[in-house]
N, C-alpha and C positions, 0 to 999 in steps of 0.2 A: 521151683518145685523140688521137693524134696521127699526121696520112700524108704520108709524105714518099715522092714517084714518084724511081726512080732508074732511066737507062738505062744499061746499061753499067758499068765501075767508078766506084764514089762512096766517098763516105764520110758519114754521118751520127750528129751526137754531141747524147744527150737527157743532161738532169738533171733527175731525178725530185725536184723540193723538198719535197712533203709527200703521202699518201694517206690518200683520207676515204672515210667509211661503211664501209657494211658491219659483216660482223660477223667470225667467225673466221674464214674463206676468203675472204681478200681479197690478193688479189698484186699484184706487179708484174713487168714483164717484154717482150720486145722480141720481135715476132713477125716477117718478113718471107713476104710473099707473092709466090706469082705473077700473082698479078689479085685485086682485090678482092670476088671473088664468092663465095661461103659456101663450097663447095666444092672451094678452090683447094687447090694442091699449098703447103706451107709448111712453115716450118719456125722454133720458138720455144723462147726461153728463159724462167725466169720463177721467182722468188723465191719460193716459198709456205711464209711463217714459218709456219704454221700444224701445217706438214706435217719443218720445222726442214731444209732443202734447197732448192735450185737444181735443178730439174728441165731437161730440154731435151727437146722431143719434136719428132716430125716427118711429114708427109704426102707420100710421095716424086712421088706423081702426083693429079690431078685425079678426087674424088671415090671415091679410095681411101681407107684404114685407117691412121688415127695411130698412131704410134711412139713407145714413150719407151725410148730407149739408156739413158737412163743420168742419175743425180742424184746431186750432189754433195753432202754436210753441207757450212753453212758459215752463216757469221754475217754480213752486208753491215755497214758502217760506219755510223753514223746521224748525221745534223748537217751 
């Protein structure tokens, strides 16, 4: 895990080098919140080979009901 606070426009760039454990539902993927607290409004992307798609879901307000719009088939690069 990893939190980087941003006010205002930013810009932040991760590289995922390797993921461990687990077993077949294990993802990766970039969430951005409004506040760190369980129930925030957010909105994520997220890799689930398991599932063979890039999912993106989303929480438009505070301690309302996730959304998934919409997932892509696709194969990320590996190396």
């Amino acid at each position: 895990m990893c939190i980087s606070r941003c006010w205002g426009t930013g810009r932040s760039l991760r590289e995922w080098v390797s993921l461990q454990g687990g077993s077949g539902y294990v993802t990766t993927g970039v969430m951005i919140r409004e506040t760190l607290n369980p129930n925030s409004a957010n909105a994520k992307t997220a890799d689930w080979t398991a599932f063979g798609g890039i999912y993106f879901d989303w929480r438009t307000t505070t301690s309302g009901s996730t959304s998934e719009p919409g997932v892509v088939s696709a194969t990320l690069p590996t190396g």
